[in-house]
N, C-alpha and C positions, 0 to 999 in steps of 0.2 A: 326468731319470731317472738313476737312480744304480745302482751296481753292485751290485743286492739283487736275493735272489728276487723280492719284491713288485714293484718295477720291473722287472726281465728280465723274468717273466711280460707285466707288459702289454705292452712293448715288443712282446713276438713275439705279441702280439694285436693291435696296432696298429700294425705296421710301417709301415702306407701315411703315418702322419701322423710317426711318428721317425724323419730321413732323415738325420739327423745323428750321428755319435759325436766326441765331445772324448778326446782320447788326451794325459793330461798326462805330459811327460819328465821324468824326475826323475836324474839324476845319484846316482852314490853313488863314496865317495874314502874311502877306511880311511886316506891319506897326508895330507899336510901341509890339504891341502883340505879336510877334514870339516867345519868348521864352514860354509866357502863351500858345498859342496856340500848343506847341511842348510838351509842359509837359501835357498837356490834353488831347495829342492823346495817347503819352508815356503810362497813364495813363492806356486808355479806350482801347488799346490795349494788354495790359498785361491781363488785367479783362477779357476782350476776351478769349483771349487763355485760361488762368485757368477755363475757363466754358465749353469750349471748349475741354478741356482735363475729366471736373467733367462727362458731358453728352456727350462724345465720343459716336455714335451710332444712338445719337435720333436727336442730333443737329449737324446743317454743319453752321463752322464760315464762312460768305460773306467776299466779299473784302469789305474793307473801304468802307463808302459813303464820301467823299471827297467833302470838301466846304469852297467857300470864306466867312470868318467871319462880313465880311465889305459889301457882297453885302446884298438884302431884303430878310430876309427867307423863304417869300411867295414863289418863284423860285426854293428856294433847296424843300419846303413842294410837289411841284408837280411833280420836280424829284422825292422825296423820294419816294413820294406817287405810282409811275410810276412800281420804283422797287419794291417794295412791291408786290402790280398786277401780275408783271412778276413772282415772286417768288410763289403766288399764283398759277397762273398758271400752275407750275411745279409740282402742286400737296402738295406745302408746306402749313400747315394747319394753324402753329403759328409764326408771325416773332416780333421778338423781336429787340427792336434798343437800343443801348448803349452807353451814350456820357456824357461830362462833363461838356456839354457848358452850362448854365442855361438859354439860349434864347429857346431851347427848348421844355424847360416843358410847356411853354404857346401856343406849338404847337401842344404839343402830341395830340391834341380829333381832328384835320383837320389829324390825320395818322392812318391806318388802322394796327394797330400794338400796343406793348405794349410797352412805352416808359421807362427807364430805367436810372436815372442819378443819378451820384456817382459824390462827388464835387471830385477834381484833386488833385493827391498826387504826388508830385515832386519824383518820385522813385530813380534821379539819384545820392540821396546820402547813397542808401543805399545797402549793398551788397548783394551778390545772394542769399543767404540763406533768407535774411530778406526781401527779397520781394516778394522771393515765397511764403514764409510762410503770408506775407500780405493781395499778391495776393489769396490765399486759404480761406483763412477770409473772405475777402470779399465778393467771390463765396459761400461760407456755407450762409453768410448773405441773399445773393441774391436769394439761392434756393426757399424761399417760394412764390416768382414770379414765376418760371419755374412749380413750382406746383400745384400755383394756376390755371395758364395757361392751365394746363395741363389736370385738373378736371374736 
């Protein structure tokens, strides 16, 4: 499920079977980094969706969590943290976050969640075919997180 009326609606009609939210991280850098940080979101948003498509049902893809790369990630951790709660709340059982950035794996145990990082693959030189098929790889790879999670 995806972050549409037409999926929220059923979502909050079938909470008992969607216990899961994917919360992708996305980095954003106006300085030297913009293209790093564009290929990273590029990246953890593709991976998104093909998980998103794999667990259509049990999991509903979040919007972006959206954050400056340059400020202290102490500030993005109690947003995060914030979201999470809230999604909690909703009755979501497991929230899983997905990012590129390597700042934060040394944050994941301050987050009530299971954090998720895949180093950034420049997708934009390759064609539609061969990033689906990428994208899908890396979802197979990833499932034995979503199952673990799950158990």
């Amino acid at each position: 499920m995806k972050w549409t009326t037409k999926d929220i609606d059923t979502f909050q009609r079938e909470k008992e079977y969607v216990d899961t939210v994917l919360i992708p991280l996305l980095p954003l850098s106006f300085q030297k980094n913009l293209s790093k940080a564009v290929t990273a979101g590029e990246y953890s948003e593709a991976i998104c969706e093909e998980l998103e498509r794999v667990y259509q049902g049990r999991l509903i893809l979040s919007l972006p969590f959206t954050y400056q790369s340059s400020e202290s990630y102490e500030g993005h951790v109690q947003q995060l943290q914030s979201w999470i709660e809230s999604w909690k709340e909703e009755g979501v059982k497991h929230v899983v976050l997905l990012t590129s950035d390597s700042a934060w794996r040394e944050l994941d145990q301050k987050l009530n969640g299971v954090m998720i990082w895949v180093p950034a693959i420049n997708l934009h030189s390759l064609n539609h075919k061969d990033r689906a098929n990428m994208c899908s790889e890396i979802a197979k790879d990833l499932s034995s997180i979503f199952t673990k999670e799950w158990s």
